[in-house]
FIPAVEX-292264 format. One line per field, with one value per residue (C-alpha): residue number from 1; residue in one letter; chain; x, y, z. Coordinates in steps of 0.001 Angstrom, whole numbers. Example, Ala and Ser with C-alpha at 12.3 -4.5 7.8 and 13.67 -1.06 7.14 Angstrom:
2
pakol 1 | 2;
guti A | S;
lumba A | A;
u 12300 | 13670;
v -4500 | -1060;
w 7800 | 7140;
***
This chain:
108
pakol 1 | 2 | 3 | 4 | 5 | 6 | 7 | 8 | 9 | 10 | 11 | 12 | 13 | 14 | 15 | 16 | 17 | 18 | 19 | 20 | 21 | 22 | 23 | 24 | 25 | 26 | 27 | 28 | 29 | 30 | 31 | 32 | 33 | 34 | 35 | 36 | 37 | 38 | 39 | 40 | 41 | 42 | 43 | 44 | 45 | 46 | 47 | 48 | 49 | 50 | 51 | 52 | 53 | 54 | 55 | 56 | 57 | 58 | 59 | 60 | 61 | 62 | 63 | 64 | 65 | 66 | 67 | 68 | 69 | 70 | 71 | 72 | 73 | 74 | 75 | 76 | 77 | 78 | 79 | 80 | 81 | 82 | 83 | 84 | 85 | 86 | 87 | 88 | 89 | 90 | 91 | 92 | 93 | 94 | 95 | 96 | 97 | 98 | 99 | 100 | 101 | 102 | 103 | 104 | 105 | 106 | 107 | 108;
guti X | X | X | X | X | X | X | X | X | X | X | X | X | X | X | X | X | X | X | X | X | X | X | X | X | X | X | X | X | X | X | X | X | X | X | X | X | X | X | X | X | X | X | X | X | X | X | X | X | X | X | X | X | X | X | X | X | X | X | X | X | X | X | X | X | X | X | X | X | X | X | X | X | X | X | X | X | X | X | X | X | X | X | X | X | X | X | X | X | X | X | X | X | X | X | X | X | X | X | X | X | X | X | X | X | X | X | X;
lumba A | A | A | A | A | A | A | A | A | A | A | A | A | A | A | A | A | A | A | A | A | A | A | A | A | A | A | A | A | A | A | A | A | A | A | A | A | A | A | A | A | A | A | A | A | A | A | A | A | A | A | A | A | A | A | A | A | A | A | A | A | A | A | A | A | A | A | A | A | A | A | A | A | A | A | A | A | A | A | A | A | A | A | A | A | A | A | A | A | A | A | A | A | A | A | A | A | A | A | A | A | A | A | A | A | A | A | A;
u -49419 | -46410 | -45011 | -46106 | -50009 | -50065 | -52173 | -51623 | -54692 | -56297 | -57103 | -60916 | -62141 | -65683 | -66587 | -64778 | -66206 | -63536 | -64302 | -65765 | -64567 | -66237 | -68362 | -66176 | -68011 | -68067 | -65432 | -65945 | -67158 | -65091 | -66247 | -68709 | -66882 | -67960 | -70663 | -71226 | -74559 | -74131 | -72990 | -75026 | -75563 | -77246 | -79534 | -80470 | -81698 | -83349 | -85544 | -86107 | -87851 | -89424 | -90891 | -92036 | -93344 | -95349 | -96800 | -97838 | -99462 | -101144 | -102015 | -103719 | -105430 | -106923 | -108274 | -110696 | -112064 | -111157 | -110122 | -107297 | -106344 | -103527 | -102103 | -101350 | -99944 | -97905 | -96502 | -95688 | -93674 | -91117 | -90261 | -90446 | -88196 | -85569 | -85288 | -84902 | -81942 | -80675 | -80939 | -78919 | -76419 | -76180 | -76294 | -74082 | -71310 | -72084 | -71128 | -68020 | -67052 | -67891 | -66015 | -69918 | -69293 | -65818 | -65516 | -65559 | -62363 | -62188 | -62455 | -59737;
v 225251 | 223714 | 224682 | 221064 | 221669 | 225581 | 225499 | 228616 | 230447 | 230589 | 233795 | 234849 | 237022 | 237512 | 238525 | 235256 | 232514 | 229009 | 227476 | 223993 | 220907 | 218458 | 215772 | 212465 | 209863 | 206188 | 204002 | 203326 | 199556 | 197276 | 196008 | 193365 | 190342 | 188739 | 186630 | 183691 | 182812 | 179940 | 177801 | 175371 | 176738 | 179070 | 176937 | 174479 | 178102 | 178923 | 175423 | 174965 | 178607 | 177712 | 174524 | 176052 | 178907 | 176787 | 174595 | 177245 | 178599 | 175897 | 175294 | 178824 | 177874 | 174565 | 176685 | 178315 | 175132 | 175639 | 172362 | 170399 | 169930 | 169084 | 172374 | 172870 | 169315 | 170519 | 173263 | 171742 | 169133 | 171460 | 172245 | 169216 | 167714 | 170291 | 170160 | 166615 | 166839 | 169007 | 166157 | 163951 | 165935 | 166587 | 162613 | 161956 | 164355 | 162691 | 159489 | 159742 | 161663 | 158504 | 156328 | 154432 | 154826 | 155619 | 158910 | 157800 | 158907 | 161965 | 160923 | 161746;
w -1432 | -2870 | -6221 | -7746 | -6450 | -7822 | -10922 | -13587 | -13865 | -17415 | -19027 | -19680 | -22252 | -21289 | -24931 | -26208 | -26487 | -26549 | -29398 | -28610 | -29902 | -32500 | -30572 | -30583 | -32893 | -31867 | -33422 | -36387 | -37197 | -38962 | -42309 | -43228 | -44358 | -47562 | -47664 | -49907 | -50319 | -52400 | -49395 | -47658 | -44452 | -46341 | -48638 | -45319 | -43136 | -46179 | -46839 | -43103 | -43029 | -46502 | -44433 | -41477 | -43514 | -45522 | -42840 | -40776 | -44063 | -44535 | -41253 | -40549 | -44521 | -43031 | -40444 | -42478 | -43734 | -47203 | -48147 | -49883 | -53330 | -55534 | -55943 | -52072 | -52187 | -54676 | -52834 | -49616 | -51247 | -52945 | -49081 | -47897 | -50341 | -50413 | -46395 | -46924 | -49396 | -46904 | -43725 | -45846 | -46867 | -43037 | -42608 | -44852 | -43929 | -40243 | -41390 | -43235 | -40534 | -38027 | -40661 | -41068 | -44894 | -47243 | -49168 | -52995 | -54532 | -56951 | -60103 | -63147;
***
């Protein structure tokens, strides 16, 4: 062998045990960012699960033949209305972006 390939031998102490080193953790992950809530992304996932939720409560409620009344009216058009503020907001946005319809200016 050639004096780059030689490899020094290690010394053994058959009573000795190495000491072992600390498992390697995963990386650590970076921080959530801060969420605002009060945005309305936020409020339009929240009324189109409220919808959904509610019609599909309703729906499995109709099921067992229990009839309508005003109260269930009641609570499917809280939903329904807030999903629908949430459309035109969407609509809205849409068309000032198109140039359909003029942003008013701020006021003083």
């Amino acid at each position: 062998m050639t004096a780059t390939r030689r490899r020094s031998r290690r010394e053994r102490n058959p009573g000795v045990m190495p000491p072992r080193a600390a498992p390697s953790l995963p990386p650590s992950l970076a921080p959530l960012p801060a969420w605002k809530w009060r945005t309305f992304p936020v409020y339009f996932a929240f009324s189109l699960a409220l919808f959904i939720g509610v019609y599909v409560g309703m729906l499995a409620y109709a099921a067992n033949d229990a009839g309508n009344s005003n109260v269930s009216l009641l609570v499917a058009g809280v939903p329904a209305v807030m999903l629908g503020l949430g459309f035109s907001r969407m609509m809205l946005r849409l068309m000032m972006t198109r140039g359909v319809i003029k942003p008013r200016p701020k006021r003083k």
